[in-house]
Each structure stands twice: as structure tokens, then as C-alpha cells.
PDB file of N, CA, C and O in Angstrom, chain B, residues numbered from 101:
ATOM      1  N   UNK B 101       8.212  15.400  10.295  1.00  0.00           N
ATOM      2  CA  UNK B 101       6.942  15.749  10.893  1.00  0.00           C
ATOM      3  C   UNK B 101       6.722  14.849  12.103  1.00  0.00           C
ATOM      4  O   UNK B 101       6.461  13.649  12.020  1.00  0.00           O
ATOM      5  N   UNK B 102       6.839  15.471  13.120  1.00  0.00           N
ATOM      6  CA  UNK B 102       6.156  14.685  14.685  1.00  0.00           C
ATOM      7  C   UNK B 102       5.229  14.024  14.343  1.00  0.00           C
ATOM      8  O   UNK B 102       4.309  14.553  13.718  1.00  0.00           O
ATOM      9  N   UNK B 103       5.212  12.605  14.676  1.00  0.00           N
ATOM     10  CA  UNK B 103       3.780  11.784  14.994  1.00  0.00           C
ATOM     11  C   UNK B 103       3.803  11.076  16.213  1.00  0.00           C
ATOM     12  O   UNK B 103       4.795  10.416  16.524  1.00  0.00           O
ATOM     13  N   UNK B 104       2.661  11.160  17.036  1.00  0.00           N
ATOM     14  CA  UNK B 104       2.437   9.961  17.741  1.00  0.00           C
ATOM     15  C   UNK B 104       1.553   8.803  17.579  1.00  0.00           C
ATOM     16  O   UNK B 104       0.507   8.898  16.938  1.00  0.00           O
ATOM     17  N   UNK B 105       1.873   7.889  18.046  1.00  0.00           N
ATOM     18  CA  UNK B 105       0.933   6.910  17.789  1.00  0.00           C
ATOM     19  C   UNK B 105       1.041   5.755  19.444  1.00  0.00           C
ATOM     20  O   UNK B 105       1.954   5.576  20.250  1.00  0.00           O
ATOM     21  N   UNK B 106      -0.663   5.082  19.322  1.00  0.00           N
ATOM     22  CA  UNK B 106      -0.886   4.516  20.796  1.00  0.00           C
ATOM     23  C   UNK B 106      -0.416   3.244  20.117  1.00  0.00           C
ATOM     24  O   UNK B 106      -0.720   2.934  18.965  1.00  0.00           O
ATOM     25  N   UNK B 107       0.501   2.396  21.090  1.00  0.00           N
ATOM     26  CA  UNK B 107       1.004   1.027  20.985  1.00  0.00           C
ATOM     27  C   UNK B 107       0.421   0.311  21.677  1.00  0.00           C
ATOM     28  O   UNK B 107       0.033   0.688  22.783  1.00  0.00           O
ATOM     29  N   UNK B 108       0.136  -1.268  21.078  1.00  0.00           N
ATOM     30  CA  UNK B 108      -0.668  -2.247  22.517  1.00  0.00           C
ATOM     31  C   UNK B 108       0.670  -2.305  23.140  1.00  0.00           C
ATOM     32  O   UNK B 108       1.638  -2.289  22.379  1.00  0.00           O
ATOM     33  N   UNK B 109       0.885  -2.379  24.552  1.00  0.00           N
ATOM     34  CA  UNK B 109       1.902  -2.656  25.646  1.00  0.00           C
ATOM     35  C   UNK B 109       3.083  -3.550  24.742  1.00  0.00           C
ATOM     36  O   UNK B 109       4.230  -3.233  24.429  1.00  0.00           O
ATOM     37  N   UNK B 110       2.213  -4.928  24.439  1.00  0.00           N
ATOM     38  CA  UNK B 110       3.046  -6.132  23.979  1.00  0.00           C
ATOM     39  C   UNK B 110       4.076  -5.538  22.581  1.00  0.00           C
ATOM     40  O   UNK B 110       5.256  -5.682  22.261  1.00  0.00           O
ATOM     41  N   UNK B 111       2.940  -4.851  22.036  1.00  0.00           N
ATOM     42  CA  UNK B 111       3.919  -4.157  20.525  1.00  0.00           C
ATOM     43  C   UNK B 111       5.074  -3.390  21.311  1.00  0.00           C
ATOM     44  O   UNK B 111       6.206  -3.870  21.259  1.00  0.00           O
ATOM     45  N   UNK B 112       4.872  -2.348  21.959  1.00  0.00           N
ATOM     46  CA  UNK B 112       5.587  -1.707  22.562  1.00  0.00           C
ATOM     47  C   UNK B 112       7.190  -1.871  22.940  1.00  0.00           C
ATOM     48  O   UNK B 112       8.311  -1.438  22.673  1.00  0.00           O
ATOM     49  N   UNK B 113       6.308  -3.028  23.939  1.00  0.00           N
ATOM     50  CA  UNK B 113       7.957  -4.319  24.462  1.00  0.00           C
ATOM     51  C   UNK B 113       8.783  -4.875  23.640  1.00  0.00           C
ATOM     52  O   UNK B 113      10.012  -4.922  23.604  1.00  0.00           O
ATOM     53  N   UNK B 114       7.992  -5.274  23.007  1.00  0.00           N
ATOM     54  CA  UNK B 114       8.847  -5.798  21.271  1.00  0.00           C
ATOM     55  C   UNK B 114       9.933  -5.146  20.858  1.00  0.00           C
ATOM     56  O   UNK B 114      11.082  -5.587  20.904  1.00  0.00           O
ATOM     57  N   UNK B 115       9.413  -3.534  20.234  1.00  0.00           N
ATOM     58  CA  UNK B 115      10.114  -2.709  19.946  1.00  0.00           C
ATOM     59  C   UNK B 115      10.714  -2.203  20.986  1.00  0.00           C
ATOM     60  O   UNK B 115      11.404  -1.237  20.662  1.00  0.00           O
ATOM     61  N   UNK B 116      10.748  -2.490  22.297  1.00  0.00           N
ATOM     62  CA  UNK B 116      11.833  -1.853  22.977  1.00  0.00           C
ATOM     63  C   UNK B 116      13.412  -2.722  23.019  1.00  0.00           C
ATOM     64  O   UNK B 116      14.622  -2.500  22.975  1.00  0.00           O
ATOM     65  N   UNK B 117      12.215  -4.076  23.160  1.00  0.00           N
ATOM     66  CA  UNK B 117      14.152  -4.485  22.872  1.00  0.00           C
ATOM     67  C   UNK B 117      14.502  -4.431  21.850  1.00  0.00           C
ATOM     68  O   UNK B 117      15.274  -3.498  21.631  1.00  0.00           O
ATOM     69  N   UNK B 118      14.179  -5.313  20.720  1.00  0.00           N
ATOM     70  CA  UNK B 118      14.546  -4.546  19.402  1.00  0.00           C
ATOM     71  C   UNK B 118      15.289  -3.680  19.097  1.00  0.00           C
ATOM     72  O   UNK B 118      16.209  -3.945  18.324  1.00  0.00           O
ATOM     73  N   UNK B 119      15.104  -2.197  19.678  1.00  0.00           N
ATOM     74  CA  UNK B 119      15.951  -1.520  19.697  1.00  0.00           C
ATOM     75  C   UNK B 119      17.149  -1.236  20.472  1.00  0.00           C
ATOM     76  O   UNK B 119      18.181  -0.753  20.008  1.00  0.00           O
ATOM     77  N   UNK B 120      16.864  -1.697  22.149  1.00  0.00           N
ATOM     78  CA  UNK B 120      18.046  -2.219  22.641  1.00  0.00           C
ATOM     79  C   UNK B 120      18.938  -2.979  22.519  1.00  0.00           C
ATOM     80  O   UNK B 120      20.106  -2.720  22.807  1.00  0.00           O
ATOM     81  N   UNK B 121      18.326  -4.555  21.853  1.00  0.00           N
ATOM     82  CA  UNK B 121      19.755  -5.234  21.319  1.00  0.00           C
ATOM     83  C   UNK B 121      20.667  -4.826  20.377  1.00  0.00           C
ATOM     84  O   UNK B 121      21.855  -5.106  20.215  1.00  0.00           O
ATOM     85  N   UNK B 122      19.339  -3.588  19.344  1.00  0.00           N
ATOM     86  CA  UNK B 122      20.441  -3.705  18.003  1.00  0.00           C
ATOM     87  C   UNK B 122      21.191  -2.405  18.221  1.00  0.00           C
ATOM     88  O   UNK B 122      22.297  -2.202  17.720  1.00  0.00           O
ATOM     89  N   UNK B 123      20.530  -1.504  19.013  1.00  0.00           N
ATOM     90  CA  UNK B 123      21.373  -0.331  19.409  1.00  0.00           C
ATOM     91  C   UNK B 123      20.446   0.972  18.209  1.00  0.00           C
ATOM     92  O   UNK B 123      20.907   1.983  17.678  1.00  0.00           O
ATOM     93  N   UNK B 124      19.609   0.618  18.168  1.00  0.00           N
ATOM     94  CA  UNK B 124      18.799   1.731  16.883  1.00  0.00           C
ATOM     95  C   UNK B 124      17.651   2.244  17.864  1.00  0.00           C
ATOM     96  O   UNK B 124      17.232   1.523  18.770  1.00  0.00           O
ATOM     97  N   UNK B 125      17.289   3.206  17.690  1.00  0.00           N
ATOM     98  CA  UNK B 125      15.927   3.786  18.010  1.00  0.00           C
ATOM     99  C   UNK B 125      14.861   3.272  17.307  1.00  0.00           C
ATOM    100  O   UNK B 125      14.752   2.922  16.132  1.00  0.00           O
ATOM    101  N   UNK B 126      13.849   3.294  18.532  1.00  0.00           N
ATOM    102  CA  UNK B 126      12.157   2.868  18.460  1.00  0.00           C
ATOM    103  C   UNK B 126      11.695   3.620  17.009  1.00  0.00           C
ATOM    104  O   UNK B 126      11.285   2.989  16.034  1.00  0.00           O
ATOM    105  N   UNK B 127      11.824   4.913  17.055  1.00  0.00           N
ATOM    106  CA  UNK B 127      11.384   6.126  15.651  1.00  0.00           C
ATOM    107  C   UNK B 127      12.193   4.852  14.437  1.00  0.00           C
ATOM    108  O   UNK B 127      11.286   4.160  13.974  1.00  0.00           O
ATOM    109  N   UNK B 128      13.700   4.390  13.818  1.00  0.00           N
ATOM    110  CA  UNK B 128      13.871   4.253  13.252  1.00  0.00           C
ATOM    111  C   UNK B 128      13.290   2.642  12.464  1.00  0.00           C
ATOM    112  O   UNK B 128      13.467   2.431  11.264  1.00  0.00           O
ATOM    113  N   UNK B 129      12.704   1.787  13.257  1.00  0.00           N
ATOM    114  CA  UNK B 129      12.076   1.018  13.099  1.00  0.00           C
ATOM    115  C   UNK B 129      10.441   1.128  12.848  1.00  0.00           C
ATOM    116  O   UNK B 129       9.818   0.315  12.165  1.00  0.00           O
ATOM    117  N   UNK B 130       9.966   2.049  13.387  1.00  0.00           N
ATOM    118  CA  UNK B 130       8.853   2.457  13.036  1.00  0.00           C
ATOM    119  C   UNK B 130       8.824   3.302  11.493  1.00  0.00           C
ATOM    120  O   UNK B 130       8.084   2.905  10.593  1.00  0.00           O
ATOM    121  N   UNK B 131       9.793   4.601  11.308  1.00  0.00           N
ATOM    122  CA  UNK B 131      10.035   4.869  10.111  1.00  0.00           C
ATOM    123  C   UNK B 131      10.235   3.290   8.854  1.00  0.00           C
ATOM    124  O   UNK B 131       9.710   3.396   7.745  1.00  0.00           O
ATOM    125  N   UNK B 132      10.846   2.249   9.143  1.00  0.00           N
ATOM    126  CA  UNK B 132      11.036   1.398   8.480  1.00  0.00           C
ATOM    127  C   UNK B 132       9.947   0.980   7.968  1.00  0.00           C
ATOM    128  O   UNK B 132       9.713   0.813   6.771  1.00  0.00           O
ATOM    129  N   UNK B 133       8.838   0.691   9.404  1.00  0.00           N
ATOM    130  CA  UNK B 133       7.821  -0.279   8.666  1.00  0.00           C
ATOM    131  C   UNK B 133       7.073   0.496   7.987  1.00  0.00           C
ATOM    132  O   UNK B 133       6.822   0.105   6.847  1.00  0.00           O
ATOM    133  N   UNK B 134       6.464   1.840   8.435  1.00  0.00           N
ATOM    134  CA  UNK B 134       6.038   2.873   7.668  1.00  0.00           C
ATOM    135  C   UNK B 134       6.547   2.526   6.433  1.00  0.00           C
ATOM    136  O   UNK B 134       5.982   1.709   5.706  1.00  0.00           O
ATOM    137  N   UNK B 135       7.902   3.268   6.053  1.00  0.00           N
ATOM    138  CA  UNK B 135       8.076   3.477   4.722  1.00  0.00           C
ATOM    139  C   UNK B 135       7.929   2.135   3.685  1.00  0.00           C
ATOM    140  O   UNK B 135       7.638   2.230   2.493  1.00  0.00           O
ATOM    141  N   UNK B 136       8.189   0.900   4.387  1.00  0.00           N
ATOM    142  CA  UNK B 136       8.536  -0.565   3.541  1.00  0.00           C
ATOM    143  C   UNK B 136       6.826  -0.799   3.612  1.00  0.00           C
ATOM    144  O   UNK B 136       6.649  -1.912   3.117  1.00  0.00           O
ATOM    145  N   UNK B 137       5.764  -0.336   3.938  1.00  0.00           N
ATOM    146  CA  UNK B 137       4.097  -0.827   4.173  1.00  0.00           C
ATOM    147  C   UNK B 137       3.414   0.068   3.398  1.00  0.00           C
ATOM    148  O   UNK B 137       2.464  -0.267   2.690  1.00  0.00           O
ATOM    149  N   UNK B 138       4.019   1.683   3.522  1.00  0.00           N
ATOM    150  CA  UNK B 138       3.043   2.499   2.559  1.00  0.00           C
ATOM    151  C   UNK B 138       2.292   2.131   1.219  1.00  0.00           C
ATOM    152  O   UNK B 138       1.089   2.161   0.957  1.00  0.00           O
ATOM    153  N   UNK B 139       3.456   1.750   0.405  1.00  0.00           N
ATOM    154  CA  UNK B 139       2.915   1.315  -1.050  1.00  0.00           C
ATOM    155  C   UNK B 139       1.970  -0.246  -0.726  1.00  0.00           C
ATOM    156  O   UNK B 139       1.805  -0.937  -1.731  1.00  0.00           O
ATOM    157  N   UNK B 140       1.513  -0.665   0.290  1.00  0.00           N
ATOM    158  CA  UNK B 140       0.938  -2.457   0.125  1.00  0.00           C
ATOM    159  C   UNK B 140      -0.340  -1.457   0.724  1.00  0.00           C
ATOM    160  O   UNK B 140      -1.414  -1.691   0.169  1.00  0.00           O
ATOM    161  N   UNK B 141      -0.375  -0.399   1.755  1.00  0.00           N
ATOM    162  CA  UNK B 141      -1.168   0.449   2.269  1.00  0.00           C
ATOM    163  C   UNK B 141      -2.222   0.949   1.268  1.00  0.00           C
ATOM    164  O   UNK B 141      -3.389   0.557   1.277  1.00  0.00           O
ATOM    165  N   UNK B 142      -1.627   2.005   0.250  1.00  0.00           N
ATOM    166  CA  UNK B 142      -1.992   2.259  -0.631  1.00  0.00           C
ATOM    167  C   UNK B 142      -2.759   1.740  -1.543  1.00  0.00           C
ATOM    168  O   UNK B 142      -3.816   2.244  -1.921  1.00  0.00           O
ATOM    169  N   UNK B 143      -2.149   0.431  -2.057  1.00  0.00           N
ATOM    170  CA  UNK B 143      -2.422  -0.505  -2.781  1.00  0.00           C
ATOM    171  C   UNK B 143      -3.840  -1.280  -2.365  1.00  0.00           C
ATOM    172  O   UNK B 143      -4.472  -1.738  -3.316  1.00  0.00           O
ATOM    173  N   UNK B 144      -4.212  -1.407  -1.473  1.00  0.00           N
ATOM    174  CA  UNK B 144      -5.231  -2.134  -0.765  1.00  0.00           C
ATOM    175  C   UNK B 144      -6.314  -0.826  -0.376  1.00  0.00           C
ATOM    176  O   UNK B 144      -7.531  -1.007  -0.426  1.00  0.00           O
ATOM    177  N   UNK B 145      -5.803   0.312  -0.041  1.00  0.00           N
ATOM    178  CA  UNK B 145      -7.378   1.294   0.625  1.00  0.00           C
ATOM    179  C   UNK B 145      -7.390   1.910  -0.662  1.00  0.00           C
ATOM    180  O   UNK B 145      -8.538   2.184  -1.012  1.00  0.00           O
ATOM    181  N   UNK B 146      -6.479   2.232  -1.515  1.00  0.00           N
ATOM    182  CA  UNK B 146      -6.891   2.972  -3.140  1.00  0.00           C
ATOM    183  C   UNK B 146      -7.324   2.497  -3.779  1.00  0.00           C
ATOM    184  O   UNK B 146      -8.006   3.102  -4.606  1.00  0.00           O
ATOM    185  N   UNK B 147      -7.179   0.722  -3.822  1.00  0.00           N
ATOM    186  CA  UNK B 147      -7.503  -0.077  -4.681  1.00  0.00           C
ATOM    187  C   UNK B 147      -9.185  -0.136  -4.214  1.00  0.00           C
ATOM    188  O   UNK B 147     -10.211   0.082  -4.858  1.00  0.00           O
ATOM    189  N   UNK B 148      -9.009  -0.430  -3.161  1.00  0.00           N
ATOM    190  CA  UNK B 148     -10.547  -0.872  -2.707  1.00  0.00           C
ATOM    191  C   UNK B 148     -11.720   0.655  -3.454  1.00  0.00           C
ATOM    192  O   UNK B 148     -12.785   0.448  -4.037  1.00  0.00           O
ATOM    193  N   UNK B 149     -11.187   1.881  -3.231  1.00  0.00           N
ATOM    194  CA  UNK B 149     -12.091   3.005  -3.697  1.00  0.00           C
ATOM    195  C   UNK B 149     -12.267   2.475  -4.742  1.00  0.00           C
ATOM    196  O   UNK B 149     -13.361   1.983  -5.021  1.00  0.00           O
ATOM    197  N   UNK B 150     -11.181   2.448  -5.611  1.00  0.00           N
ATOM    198  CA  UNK B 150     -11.042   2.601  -6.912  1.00  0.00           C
ATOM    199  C   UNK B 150     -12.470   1.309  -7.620  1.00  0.00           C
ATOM    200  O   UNK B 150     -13.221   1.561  -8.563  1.00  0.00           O
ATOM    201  N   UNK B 151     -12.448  -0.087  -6.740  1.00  0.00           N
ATOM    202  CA  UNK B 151     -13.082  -0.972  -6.860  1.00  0.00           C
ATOM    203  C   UNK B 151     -14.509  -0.947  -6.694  1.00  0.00           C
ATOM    204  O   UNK B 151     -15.314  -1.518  -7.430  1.00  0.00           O
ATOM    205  N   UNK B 152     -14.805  -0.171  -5.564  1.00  0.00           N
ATOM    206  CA  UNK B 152     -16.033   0.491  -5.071  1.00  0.00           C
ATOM    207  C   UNK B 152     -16.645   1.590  -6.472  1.00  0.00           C
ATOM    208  O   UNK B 152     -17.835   1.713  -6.763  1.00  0.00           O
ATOM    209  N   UNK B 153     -15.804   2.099  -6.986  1.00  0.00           N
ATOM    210  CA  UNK B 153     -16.342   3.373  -7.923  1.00  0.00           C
ATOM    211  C   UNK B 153     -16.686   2.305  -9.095  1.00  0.00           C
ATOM    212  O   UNK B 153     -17.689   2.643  -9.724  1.00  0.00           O
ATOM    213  N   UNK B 154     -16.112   1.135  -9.521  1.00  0.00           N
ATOM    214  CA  UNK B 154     -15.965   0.016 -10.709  1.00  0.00           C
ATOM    215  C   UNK B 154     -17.781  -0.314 -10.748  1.00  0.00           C
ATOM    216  O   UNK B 154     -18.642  -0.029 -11.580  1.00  0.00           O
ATOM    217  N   UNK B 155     -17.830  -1.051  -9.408  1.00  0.00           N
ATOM    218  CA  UNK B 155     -18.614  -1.618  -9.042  1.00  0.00           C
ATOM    219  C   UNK B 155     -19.986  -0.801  -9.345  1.00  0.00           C
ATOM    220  O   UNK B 155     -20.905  -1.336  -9.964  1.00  0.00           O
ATOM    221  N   UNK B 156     -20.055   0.466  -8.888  1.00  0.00           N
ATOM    222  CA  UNK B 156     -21.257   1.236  -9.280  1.00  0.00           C
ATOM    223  C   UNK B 156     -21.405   2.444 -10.767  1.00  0.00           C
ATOM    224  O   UNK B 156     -22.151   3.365 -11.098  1.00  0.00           O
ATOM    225  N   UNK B 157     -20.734   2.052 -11.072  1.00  0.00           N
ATOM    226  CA  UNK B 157     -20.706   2.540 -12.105  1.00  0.00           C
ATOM    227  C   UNK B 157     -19.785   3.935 -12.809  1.00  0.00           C
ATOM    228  O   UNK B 157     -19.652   4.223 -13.999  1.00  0.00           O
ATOM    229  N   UNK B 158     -19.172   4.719 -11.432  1.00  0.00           N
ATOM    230  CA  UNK B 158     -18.859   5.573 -11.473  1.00  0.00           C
ATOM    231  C   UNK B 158     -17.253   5.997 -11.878  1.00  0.00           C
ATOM    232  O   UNK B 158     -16.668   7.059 -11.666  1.00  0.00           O
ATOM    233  N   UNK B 159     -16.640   4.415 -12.725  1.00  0.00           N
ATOM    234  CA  UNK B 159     -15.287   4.388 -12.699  1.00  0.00           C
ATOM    235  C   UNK B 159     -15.393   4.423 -14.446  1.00  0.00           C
ATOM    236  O   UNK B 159     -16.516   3.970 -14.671  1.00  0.00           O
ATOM    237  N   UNK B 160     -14.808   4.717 -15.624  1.00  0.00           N
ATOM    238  CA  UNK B 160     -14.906   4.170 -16.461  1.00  0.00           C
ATOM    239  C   UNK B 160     -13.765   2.813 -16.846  1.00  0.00           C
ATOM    240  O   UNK B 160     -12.602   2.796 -16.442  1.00  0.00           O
ATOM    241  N   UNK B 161     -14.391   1.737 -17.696  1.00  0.00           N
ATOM    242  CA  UNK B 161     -13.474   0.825 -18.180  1.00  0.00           C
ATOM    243  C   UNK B 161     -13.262   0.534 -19.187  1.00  0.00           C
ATOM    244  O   UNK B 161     -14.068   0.865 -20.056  1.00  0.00           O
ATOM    245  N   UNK B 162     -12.023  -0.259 -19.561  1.00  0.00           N
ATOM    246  CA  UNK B 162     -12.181  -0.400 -21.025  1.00  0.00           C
ATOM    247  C   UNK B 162     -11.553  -1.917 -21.074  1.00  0.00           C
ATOM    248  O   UNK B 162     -10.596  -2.167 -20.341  1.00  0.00           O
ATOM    249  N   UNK B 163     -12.018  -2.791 -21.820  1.00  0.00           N
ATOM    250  CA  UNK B 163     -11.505  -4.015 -22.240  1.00  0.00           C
ATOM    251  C   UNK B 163      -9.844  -3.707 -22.806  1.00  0.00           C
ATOM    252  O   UNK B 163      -9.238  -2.802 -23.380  1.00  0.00           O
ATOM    253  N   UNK B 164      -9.521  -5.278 -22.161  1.00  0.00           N
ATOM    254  CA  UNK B 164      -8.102  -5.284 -23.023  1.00  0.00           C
ATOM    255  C   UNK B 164      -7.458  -5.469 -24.578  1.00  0.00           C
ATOM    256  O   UNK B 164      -6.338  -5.347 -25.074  1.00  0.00           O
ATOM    257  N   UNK B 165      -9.239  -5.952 -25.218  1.00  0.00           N
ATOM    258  CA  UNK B 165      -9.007  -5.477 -26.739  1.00  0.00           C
ATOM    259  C   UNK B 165      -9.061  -4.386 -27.220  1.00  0.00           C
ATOM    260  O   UNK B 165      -8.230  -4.062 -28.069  1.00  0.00           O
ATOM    261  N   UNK B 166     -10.265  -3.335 -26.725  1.00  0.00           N
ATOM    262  CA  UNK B 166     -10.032  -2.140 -27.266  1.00  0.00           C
ATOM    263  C   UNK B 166      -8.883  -1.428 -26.919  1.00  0.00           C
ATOM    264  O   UNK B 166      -8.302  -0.934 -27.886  1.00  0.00           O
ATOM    265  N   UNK B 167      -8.335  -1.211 -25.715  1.00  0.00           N
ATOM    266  CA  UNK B 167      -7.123  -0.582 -25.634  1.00  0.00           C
ATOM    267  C   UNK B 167      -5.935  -1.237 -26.524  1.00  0.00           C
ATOM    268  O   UNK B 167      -5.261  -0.514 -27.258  1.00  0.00           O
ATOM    269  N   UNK B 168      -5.691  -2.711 -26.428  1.00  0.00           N
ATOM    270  CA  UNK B 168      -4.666  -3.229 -27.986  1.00  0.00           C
ATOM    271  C   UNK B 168      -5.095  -2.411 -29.083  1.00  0.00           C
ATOM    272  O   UNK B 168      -4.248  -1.833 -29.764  1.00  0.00           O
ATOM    273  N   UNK B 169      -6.506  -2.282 -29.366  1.00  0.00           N
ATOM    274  CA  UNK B 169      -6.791  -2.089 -30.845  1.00  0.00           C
ATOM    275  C   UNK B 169      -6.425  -0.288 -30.494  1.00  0.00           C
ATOM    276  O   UNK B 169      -5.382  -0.031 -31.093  1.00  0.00           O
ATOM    277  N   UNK B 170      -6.837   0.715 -29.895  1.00  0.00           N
ATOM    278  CA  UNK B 170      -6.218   1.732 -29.885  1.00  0.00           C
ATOM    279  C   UNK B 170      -4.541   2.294 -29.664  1.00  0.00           C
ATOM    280  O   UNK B 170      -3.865   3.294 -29.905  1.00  0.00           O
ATOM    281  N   UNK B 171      -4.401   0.995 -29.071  1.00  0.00           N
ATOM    282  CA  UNK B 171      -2.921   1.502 -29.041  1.00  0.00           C
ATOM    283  C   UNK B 171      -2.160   0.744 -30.278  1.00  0.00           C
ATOM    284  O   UNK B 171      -0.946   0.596 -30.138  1.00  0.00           O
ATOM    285  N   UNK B 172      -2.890   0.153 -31.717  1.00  0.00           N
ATOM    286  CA  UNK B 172      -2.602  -0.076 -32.523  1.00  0.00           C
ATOM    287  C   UNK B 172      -1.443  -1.580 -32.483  1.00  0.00           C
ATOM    288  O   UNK B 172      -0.617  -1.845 -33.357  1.00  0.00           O
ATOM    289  N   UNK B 173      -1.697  -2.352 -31.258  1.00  0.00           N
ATOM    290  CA  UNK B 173      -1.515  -3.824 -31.033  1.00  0.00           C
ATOM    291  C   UNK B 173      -2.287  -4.277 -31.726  1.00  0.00           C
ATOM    292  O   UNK B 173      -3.192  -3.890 -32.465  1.00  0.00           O
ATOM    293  N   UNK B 174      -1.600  -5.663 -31.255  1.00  0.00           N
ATOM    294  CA  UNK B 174      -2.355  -6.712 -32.891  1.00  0.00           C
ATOM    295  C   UNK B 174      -3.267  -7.772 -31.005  1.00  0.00           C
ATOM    296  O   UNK B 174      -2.933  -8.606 -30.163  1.00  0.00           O
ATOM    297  N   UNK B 175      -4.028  -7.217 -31.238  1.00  0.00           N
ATOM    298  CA  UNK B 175      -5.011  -7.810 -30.445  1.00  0.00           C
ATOM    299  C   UNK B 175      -5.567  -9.515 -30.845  1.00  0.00           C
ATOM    300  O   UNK B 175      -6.349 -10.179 -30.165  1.00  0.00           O
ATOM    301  N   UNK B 176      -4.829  -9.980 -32.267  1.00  0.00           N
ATOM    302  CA  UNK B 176      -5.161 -11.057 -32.487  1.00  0.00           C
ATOM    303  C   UNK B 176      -4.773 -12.274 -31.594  1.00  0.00           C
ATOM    304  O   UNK B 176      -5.333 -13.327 -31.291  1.00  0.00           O
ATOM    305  N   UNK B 177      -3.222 -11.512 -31.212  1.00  0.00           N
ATOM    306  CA  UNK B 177      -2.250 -12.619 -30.080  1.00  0.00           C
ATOM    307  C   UNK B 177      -2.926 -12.456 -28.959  1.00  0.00           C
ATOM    308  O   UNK B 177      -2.206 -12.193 -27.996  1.00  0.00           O
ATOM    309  N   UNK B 178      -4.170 -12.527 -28.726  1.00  0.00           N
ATOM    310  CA  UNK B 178      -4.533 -12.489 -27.135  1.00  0.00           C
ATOM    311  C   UNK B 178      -5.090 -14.144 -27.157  1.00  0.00           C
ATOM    312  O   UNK B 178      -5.512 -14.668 -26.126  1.00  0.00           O
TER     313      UNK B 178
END
């Protein structure tokens, strides 16, 4: 899928040599950080909803004894 995206100049330059010394394309370094950032991405703007819904009430929770005691752990070793 085509994307573009606006670079500050300085990022830009970076990745130009970058890819000139090592002989790789600008796209394949960008695919890199993309793919190696998604999951820390995720992790931080899903987490934050997820934290936001906690916070007001709208998430349900459950302690880590009742889930031992339903999942039939010995909740005593905590």
C-alpha cells in the first residue's frame, strides 16, 4: 500500500545517506522502523484507551485473586 509521509529536512538527510552508504532504499528503512515500532505503538495509544476506559469506569476488572481462585490456582502462594 502507497504511503507518503512529510520528513523534517534533517530526518530526511539522515536517511538519505543511510541509504547511500549501505546501498538500500529510503522505503526499506522506513518499512523497518515501521514494522520494528508498531507493536511499542500499539502498546502505548491502546494501552492508554484501554487506561482511560479503567479510569472511568467503563473497563471491567478483576483482582489477581479472584481470577487464581476461578481459574482454580491456589491463590494462597501469592
Amino acid at each position: 500500500m502507497p504511503t507518503s509521509i512529510r520528513l523534517d529536512p534533517a530526518v530526511e538527510a539522515r536517511l538519505a545517506q543511510l541509504a547511500q552508504v549501505t546501498g538500500r532504499s529510503k522505503a526499506f528503512y522506513l518499512r523497518e522502523l515501521i514494522e520494528g515500532g508498531i507493536d511499542d505503538l500499539e502498546d502505548a495509544y491502546l494501552g492508554a484507551a484501554v487506561l482511560e476506559r479503567v479510569r472511568s469506569g467503563k473497563e471491567q476488572t478483576h483482582s489477581l485473586h479472584d481470577v487464581m481462585t476461578e481459574l482454580g490456582l491456589d491463590a494462597s502462594d501469592l
